[in-house]
mmJSON file of the N, C-alpha and C atoms, coordinates in Angstrom:
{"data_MODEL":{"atom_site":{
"group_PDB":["ATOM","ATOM","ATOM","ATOM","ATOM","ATOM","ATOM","ATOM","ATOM","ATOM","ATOM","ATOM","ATOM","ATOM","ATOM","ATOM","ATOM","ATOM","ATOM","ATOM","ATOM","ATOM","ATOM","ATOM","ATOM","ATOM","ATOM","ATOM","ATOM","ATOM","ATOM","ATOM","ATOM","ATOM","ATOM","ATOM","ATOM","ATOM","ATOM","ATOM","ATOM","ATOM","ATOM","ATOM","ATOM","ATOM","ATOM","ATOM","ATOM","ATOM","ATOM","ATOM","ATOM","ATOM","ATOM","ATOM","ATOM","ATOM","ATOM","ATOM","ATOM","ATOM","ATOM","ATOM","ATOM","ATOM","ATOM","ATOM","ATOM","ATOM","ATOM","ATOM","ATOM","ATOM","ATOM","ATOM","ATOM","ATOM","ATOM","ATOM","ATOM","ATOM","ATOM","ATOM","ATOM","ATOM","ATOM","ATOM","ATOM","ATOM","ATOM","ATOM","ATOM","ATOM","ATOM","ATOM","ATOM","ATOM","ATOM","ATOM","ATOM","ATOM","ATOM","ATOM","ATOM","ATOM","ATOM","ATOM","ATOM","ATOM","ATOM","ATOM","ATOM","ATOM","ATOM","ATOM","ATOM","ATOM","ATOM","ATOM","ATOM","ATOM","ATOM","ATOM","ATOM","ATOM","ATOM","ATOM","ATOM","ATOM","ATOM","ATOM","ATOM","ATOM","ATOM","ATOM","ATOM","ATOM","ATOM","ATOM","ATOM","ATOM","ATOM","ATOM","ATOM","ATOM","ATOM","ATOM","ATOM","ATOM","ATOM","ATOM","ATOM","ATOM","ATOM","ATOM","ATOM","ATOM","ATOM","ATOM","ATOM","ATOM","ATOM","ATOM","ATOM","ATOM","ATOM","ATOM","ATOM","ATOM","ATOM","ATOM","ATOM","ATOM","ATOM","ATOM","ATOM","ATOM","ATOM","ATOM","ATOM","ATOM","ATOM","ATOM","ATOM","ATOM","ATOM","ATOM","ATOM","ATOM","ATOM","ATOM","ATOM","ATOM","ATOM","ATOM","ATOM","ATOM","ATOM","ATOM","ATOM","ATOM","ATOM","ATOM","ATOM","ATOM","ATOM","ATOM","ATOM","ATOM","ATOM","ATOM","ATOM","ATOM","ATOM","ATOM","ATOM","ATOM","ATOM","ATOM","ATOM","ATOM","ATOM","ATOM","ATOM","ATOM","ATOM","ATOM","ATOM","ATOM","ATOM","ATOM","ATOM","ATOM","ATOM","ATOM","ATOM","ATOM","ATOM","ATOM"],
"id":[1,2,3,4,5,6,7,8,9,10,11,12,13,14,15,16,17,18,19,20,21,22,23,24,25,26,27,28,29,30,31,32,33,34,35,36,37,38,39,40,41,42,43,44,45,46,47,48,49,50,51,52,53,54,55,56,57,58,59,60,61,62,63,64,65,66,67,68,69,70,71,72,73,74,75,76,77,78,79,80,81,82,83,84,85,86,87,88,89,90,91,92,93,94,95,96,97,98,99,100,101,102,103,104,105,106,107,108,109,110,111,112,113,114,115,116,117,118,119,120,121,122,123,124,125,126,127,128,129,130,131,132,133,134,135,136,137,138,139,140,141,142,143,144,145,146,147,148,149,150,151,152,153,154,155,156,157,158,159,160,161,162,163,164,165,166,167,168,169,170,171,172,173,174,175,176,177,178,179,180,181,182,183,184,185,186,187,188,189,190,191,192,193,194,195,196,197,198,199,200,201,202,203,204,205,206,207,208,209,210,211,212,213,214,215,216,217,218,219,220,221,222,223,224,225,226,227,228,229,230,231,232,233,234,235,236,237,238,239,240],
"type_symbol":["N","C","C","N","C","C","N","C","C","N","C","C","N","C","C","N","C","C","N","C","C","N","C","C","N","C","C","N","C","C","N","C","C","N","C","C","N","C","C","N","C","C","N","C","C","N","C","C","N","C","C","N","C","C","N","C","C","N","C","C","N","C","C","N","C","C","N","C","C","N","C","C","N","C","C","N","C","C","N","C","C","N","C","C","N","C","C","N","C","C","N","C","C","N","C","C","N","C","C","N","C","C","N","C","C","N","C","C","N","C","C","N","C","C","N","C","C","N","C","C","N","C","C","N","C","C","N","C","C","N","C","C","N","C","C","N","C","C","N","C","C","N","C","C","N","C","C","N","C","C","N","C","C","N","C","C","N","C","C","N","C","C","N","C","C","N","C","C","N","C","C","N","C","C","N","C","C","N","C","C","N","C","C","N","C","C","N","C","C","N","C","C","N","C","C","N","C","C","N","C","C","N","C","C","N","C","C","N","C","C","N","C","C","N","C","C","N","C","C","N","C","C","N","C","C","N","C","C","N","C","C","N","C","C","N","C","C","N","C","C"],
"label_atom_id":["N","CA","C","N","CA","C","N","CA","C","N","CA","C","N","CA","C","N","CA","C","N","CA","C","N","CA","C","N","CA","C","N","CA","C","N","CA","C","N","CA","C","N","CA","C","N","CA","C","N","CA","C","N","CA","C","N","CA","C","N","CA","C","N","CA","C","N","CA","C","N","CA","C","N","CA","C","N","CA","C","N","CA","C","N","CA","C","N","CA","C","N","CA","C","N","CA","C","N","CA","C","N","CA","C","N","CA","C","N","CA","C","N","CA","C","N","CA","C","N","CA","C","N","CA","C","N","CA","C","N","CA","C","N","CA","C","N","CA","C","N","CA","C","N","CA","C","N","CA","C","N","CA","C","N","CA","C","N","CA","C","N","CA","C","N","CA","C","N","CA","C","N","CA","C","N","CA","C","N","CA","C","N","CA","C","N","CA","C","N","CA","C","N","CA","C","N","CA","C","N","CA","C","N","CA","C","N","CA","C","N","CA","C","N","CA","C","N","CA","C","N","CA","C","N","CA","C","N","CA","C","N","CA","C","N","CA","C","N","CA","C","N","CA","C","N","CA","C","N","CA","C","N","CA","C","N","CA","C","N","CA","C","N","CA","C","N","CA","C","N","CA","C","N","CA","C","N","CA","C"],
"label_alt_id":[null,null,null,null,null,null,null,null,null,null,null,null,null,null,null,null,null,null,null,null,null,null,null,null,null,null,null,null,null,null,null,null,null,null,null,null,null,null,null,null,null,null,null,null,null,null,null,null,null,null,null,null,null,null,null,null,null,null,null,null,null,null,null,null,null,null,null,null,null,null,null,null,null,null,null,null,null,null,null,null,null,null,null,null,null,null,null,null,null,null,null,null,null,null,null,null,null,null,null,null,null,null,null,null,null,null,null,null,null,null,null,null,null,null,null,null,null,null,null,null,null,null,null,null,null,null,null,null,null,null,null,null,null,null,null,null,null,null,null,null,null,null,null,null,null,null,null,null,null,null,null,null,null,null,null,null,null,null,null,null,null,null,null,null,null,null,null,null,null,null,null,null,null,null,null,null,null,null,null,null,null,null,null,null,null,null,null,null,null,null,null,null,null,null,null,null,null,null,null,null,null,null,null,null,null,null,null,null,null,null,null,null,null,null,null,null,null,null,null,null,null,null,null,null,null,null,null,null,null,null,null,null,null,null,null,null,null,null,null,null],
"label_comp_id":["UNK","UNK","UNK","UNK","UNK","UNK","UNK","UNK","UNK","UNK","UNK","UNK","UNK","UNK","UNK","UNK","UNK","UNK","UNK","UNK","UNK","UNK","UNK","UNK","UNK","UNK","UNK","UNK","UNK","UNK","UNK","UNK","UNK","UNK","UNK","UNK","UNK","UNK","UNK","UNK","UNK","UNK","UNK","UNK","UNK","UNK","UNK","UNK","UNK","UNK","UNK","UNK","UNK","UNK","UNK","UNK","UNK","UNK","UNK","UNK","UNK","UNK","UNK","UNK","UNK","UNK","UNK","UNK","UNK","UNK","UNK","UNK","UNK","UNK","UNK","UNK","UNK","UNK","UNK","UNK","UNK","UNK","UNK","UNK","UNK","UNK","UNK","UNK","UNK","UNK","UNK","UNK","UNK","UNK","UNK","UNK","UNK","UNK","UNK","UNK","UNK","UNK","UNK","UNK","UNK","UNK","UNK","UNK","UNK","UNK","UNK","UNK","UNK","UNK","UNK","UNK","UNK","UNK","UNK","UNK","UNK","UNK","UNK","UNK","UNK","UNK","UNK","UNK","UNK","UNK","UNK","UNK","UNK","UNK","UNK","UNK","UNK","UNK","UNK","UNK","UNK","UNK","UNK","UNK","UNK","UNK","UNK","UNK","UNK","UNK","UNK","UNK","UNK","UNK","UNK","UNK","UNK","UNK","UNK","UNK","UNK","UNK","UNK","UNK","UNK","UNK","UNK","UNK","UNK","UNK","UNK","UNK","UNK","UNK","UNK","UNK","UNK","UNK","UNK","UNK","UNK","UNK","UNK","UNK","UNK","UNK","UNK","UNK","UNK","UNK","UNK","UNK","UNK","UNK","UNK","UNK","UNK","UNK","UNK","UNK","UNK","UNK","UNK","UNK","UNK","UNK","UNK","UNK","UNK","UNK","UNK","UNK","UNK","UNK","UNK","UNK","UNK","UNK","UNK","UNK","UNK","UNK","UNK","UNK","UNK","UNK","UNK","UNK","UNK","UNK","UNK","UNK","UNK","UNK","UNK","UNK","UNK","UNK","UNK","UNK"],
"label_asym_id":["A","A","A","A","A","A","A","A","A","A","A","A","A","A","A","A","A","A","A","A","A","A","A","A","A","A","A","A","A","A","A","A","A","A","A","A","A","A","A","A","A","A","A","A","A","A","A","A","A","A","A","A","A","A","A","A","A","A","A","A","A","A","A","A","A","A","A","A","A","A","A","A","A","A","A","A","A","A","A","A","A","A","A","A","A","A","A","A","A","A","A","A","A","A","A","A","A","A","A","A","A","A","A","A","A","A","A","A","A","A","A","A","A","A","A","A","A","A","A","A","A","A","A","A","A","A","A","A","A","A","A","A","A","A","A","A","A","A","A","A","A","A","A","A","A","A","A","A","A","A","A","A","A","A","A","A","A","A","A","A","A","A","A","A","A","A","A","A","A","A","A","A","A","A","A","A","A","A","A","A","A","A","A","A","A","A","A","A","A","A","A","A","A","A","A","A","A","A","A","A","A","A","A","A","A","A","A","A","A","A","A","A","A","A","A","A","A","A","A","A","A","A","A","A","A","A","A","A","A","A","A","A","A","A","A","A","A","A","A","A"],
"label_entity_id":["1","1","1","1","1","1","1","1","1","1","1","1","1","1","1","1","1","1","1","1","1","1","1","1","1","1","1","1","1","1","1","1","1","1","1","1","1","1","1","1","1","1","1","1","1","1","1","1","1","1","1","1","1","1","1","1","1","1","1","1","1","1","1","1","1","1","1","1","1","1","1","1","1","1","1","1","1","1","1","1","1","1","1","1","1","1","1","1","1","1","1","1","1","1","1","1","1","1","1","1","1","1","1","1","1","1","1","1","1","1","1","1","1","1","1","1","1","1","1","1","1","1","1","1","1","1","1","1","1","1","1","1","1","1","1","1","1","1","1","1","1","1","1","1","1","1","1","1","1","1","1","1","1","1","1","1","1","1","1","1","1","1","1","1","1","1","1","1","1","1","1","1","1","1","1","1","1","1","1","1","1","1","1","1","1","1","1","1","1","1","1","1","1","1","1","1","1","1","1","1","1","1","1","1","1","1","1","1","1","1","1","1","1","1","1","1","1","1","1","1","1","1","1","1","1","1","1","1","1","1","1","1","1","1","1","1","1","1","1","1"],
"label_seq_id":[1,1,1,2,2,2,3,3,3,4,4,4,5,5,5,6,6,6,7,7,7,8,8,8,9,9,9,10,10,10,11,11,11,12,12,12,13,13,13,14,14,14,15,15,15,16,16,16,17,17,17,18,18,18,19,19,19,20,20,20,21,21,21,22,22,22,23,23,23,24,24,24,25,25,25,26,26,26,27,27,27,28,28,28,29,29,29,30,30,30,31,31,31,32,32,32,33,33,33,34,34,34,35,35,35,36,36,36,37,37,37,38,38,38,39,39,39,40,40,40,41,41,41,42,42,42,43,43,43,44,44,44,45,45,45,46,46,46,47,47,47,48,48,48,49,49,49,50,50,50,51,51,51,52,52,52,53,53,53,54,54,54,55,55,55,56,56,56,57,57,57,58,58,58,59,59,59,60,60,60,61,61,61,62,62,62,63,63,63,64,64,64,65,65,65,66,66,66,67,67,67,68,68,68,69,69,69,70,70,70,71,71,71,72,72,72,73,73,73,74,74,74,75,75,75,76,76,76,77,77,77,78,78,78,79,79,79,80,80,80],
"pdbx_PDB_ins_code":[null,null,null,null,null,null,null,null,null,null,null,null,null,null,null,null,null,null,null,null,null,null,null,null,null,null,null,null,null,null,null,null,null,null,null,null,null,null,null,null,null,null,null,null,null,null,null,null,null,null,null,null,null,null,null,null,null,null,null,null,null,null,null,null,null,null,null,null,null,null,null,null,null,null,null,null,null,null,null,null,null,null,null,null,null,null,null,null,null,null,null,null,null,null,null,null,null,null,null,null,null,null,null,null,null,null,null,null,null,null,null,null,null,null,null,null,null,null,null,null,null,null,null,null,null,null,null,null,null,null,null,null,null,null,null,null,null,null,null,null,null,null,null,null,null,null,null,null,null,null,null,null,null,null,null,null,null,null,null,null,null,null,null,null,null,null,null,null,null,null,null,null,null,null,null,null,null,null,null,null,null,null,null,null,null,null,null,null,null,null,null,null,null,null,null,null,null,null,null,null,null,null,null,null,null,null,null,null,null,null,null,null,null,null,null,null,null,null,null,null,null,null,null,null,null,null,null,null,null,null,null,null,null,null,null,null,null,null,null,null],
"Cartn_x":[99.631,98.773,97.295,96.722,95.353,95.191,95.712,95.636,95.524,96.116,96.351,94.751,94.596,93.428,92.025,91.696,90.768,90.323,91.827,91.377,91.165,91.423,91.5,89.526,88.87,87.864,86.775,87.49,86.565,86.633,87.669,87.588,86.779,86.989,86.091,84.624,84.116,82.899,82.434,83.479,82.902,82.695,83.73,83.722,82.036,81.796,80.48,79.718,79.51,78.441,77.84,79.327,78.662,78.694,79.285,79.046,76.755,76.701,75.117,74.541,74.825,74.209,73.902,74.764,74.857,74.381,72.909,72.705,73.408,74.38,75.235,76.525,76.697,78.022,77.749,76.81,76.46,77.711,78.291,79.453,80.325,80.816,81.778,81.26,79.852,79.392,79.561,78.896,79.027,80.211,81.084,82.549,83.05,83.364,84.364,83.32,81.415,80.815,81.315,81.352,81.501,83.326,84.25,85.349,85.685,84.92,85.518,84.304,83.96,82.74,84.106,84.256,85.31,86.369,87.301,88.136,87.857,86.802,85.901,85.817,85.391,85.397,86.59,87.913,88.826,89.77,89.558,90.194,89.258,88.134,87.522,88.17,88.777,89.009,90.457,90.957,92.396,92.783,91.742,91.978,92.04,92.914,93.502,92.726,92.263,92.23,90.245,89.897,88.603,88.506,89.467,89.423,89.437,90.316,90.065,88.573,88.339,87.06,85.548,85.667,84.96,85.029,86.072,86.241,85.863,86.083,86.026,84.139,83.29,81.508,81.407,81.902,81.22,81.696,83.405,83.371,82.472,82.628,81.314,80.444,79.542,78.079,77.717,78.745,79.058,78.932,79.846,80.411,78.956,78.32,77.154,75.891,75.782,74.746,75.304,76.131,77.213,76.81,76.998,76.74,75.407,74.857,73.343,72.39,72.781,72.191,72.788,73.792,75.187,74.142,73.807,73.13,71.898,71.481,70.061,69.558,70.646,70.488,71.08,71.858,72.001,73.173,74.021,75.037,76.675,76.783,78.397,78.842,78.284,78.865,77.648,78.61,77.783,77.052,75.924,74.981,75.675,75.189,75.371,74.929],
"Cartn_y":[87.225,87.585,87.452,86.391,86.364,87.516,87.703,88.892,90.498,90.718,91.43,91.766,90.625,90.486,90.371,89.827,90.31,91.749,92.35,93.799,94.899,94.176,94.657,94.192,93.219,92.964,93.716,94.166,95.074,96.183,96.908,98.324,98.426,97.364,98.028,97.5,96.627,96.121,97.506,98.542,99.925,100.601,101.146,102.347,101.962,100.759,100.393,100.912,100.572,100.657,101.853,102.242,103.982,105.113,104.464,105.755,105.25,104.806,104.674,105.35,105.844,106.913,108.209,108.181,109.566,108.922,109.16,108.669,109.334,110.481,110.785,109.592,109.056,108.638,107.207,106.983,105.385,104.992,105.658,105.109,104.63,105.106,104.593,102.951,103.264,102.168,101.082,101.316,100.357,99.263,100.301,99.918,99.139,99.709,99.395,97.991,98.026,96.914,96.027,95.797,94.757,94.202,95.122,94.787,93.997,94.907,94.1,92.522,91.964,91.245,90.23,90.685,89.144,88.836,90.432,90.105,89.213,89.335,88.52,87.5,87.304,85.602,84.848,85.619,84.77,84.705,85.95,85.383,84.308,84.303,83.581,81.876,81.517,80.79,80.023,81.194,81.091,80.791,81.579,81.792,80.766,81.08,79.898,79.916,81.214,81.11,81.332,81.643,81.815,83.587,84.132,85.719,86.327,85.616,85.935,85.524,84.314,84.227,85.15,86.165,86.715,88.1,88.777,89.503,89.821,88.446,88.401,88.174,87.57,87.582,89.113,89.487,90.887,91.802,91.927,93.099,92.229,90.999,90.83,91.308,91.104,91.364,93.119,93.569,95.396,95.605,94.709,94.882,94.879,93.461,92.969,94.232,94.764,95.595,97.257,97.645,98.88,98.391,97.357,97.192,97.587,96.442,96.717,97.332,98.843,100.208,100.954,100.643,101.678,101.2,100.461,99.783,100.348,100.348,100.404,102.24,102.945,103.926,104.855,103.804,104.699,103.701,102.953,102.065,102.118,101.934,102.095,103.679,103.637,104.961,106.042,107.384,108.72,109.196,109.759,110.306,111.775,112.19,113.458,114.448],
"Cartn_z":[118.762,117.665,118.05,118.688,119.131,120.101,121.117,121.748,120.676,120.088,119.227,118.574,117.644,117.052,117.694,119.173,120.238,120.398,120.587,120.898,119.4,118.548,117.254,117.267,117.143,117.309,118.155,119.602,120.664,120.03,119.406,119.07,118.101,116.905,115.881,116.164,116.996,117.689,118.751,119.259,119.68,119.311,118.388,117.656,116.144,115.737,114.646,115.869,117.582,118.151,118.638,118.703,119.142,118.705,116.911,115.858,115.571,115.569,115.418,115.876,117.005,117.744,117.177,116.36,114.95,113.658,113.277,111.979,111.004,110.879,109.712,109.642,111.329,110.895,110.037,109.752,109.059,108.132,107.758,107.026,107.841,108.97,110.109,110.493,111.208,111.862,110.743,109.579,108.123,108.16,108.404,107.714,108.894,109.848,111.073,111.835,111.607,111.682,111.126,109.547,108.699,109.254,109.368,109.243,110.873,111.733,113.21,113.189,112.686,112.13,111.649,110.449,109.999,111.086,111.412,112.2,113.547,113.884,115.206,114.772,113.202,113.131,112.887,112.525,112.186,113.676,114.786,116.007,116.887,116.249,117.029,116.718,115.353,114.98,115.629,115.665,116.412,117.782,118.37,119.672,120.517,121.684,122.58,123.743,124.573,125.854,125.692,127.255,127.507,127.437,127.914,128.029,126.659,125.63,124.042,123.474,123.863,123.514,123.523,124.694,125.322,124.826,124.62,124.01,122.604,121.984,120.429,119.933,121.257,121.609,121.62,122.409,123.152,121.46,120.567,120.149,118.719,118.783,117.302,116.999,118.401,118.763,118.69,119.339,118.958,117.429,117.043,114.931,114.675,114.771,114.103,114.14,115.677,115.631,115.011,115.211,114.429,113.013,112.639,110.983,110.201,111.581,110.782,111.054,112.013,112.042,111.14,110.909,110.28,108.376,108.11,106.525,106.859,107.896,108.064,107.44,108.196,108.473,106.994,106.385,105.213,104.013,105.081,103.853,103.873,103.386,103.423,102.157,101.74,101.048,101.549,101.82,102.028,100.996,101.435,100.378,100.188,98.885,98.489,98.997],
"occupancy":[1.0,1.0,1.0,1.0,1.0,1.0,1.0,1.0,1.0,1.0,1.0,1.0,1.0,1.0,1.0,1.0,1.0,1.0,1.0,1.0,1.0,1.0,1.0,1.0,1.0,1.0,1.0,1.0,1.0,1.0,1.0,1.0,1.0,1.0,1.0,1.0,1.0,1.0,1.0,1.0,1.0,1.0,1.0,1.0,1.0,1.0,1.0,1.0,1.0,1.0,1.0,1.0,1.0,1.0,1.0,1.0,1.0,1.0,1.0,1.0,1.0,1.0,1.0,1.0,1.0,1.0,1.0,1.0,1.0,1.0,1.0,1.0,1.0,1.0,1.0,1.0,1.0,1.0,1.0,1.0,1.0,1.0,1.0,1.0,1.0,1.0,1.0,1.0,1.0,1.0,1.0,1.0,1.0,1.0,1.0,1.0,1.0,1.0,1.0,1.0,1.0,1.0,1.0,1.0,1.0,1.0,1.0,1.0,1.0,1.0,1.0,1.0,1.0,1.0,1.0,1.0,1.0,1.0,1.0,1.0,1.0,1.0,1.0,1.0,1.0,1.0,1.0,1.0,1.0,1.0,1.0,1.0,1.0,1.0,1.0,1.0,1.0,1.0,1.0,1.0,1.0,1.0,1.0,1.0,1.0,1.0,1.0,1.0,1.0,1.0,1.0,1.0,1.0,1.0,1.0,1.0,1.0,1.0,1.0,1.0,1.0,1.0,1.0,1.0,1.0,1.0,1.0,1.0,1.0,1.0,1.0,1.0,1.0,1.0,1.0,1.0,1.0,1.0,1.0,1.0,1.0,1.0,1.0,1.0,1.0,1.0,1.0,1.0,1.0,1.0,1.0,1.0,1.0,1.0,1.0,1.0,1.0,1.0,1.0,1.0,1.0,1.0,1.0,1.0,1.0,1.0,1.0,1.0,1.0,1.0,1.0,1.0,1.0,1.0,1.0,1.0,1.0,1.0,1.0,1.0,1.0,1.0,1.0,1.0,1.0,1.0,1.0,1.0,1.0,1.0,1.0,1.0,1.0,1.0,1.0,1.0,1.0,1.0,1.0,1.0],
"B_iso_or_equiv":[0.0,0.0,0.0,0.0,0.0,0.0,0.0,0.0,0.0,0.0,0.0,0.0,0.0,0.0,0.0,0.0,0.0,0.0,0.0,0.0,0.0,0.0,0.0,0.0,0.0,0.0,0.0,0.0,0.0,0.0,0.0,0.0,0.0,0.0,0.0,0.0,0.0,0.0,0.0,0.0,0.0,0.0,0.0,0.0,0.0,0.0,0.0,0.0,0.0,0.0,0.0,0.0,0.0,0.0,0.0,0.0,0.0,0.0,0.0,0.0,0.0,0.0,0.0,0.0,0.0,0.0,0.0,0.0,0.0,0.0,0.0,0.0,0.0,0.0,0.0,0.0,0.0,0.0,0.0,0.0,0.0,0.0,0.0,0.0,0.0,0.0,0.0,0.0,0.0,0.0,0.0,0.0,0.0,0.0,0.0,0.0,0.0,0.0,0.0,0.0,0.0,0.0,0.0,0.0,0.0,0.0,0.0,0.0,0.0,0.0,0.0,0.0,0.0,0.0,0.0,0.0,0.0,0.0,0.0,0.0,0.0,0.0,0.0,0.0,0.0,0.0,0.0,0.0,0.0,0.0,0.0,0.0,0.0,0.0,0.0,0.0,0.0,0.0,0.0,0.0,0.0,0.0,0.0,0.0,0.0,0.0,0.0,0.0,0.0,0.0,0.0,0.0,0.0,0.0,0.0,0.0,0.0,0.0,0.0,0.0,0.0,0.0,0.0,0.0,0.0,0.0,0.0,0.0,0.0,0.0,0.0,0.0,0.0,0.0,0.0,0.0,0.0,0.0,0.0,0.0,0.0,0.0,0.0,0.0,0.0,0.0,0.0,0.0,0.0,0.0,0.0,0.0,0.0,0.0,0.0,0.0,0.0,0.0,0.0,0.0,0.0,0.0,0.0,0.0,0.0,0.0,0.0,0.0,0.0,0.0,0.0,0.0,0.0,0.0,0.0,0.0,0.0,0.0,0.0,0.0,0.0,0.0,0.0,0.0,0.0,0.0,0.0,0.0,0.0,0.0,0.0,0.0,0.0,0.0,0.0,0.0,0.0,0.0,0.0,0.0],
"pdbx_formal_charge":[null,null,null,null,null,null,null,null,null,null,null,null,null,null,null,null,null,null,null,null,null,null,null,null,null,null,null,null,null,null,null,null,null,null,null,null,null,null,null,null,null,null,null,null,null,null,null,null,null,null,null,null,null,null,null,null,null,null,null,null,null,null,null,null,null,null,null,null,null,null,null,null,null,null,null,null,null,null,null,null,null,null,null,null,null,null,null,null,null,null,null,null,null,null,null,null,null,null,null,null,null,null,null,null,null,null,null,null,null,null,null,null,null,null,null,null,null,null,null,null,null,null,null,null,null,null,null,null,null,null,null,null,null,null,null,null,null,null,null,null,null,null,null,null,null,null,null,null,null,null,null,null,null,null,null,null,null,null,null,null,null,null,null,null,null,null,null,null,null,null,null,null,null,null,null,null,null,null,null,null,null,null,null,null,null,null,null,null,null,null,null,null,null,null,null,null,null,null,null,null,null,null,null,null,null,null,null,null,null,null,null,null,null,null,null,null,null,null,null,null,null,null,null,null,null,null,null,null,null,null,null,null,null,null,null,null,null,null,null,null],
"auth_seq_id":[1,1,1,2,2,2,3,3,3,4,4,4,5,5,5,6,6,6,7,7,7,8,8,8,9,9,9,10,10,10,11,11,11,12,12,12,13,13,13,14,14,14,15,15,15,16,16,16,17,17,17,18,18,18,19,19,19,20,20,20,21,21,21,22,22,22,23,23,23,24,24,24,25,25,25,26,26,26,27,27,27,28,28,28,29,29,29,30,30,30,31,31,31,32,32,32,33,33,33,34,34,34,35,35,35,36,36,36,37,37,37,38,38,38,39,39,39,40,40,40,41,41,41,42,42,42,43,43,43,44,44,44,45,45,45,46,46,46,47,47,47,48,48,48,49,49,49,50,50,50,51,51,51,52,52,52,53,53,53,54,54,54,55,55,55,56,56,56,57,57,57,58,58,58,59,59,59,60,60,60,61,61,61,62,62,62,63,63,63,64,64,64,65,65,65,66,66,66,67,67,67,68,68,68,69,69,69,70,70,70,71,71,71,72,72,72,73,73,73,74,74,74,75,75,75,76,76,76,77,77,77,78,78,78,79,79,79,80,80,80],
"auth_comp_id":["UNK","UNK","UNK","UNK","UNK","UNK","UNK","UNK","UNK","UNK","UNK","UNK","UNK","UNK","UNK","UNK","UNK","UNK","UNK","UNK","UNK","UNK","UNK","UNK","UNK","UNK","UNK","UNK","UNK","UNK","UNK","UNK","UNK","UNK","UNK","UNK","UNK","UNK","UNK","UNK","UNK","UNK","UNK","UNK","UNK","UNK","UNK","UNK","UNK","UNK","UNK","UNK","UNK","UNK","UNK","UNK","UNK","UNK","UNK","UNK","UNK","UNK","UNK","UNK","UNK","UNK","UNK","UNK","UNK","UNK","UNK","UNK","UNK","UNK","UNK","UNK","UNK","UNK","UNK","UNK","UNK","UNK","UNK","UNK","UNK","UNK","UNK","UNK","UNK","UNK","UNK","UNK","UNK","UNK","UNK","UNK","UNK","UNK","UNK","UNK","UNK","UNK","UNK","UNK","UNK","UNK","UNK","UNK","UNK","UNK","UNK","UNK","UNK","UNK","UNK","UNK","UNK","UNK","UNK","UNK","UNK","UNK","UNK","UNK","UNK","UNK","UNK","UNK","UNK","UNK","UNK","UNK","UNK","UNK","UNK","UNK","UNK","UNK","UNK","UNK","UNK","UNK","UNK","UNK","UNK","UNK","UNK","UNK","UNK","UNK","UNK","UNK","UNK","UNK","UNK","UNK","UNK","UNK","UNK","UNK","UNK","UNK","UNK","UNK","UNK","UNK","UNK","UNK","UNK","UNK","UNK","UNK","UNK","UNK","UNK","UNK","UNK","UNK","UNK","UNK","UNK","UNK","UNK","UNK","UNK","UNK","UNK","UNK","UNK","UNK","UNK","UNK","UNK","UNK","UNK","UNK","UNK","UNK","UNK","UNK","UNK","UNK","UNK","UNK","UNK","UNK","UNK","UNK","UNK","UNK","UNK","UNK","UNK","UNK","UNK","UNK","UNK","UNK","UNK","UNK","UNK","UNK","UNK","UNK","UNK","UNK","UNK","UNK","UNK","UNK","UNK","UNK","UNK","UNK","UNK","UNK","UNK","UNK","UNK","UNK"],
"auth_asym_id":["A","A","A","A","A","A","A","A","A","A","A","A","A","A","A","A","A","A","A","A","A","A","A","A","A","A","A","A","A","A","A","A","A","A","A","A","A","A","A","A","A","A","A","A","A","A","A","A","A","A","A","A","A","A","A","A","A","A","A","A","A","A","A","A","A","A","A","A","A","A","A","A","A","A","A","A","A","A","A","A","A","A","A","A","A","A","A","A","A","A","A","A","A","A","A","A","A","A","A","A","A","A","A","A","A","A","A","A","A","A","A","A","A","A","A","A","A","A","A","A","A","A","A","A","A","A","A","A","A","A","A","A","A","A","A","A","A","A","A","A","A","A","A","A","A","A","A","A","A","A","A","A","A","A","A","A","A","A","A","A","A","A","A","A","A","A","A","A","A","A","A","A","A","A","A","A","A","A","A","A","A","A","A","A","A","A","A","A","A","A","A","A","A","A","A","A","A","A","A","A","A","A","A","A","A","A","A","A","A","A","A","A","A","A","A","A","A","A","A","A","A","A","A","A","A","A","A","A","A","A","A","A","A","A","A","A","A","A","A","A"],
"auth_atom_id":["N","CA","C","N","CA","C","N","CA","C","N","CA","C","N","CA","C","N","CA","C","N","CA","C","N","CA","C","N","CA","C","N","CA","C","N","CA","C","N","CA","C","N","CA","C","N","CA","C","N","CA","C","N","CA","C","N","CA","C","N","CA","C","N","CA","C","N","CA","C","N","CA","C","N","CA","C","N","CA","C","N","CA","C","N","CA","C","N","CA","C","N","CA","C","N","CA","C","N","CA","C","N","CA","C","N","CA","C","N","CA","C","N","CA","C","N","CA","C","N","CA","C","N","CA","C","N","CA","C","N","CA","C","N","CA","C","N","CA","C","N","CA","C","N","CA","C","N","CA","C","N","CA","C","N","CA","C","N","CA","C","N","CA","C","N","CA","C","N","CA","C","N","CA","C","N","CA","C","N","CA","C","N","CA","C","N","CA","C","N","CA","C","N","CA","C","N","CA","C","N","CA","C","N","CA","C","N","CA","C","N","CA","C","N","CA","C","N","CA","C","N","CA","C","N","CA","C","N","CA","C","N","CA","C","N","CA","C","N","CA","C","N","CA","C","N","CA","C","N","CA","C","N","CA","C","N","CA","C","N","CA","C","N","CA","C","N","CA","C","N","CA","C","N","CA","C","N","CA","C"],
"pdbx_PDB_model_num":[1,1,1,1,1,1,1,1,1,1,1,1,1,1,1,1,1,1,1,1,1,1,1,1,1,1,1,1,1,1,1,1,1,1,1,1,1,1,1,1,1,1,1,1,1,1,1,1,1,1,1,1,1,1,1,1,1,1,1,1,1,1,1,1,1,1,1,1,1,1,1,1,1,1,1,1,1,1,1,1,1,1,1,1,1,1,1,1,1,1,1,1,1,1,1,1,1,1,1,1,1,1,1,1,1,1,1,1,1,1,1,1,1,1,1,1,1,1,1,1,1,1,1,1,1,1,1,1,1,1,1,1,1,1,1,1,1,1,1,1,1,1,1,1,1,1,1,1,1,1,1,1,1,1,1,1,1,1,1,1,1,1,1,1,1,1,1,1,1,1,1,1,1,1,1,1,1,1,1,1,1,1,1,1,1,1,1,1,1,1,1,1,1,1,1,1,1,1,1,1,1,1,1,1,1,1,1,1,1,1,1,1,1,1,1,1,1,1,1,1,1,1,1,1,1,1,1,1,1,1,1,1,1,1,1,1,1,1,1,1]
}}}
């Protein structure tokens, strides 16, 4: 399960980081920021080894900045 939840953490810590790159996609980055964000904090909680650990830094730090370009840039819901 920690394994599981690591890579569950990197993906959505990529996919928040490099939808930003597209200021339309701000809803992606928003969402998949905020969500790989908790999930990062609750494997971080769990986690056993040093290689989970590292994983769960690197896809946070992705979430965290995906989030708060993804708000910056427009929010979690699409404009009209």
């Amino acid at each position: 399960m920690e394994n599981a939840l690591a890579v569950a953490t990197l993906v959505c810590g990529l996919t928040a980081f490099v939808s930003t790159f597209w200021v339309s996609a701000h809803v992606i980055s928003a969402w998949a920021g905020t969500a790989g964000f908790g999930i990062g904090l609750y494997s971080q909680y769990v986690s056993a080894t040093t290689p989970q650990r590292s994983l769960n830094i690197i896809g946070m730090v992705g979430a965290f900045v995906g989030a708060a370009l993804g708000i910056a840039h427009g929010g979690f819901l699409p404009h009209p």
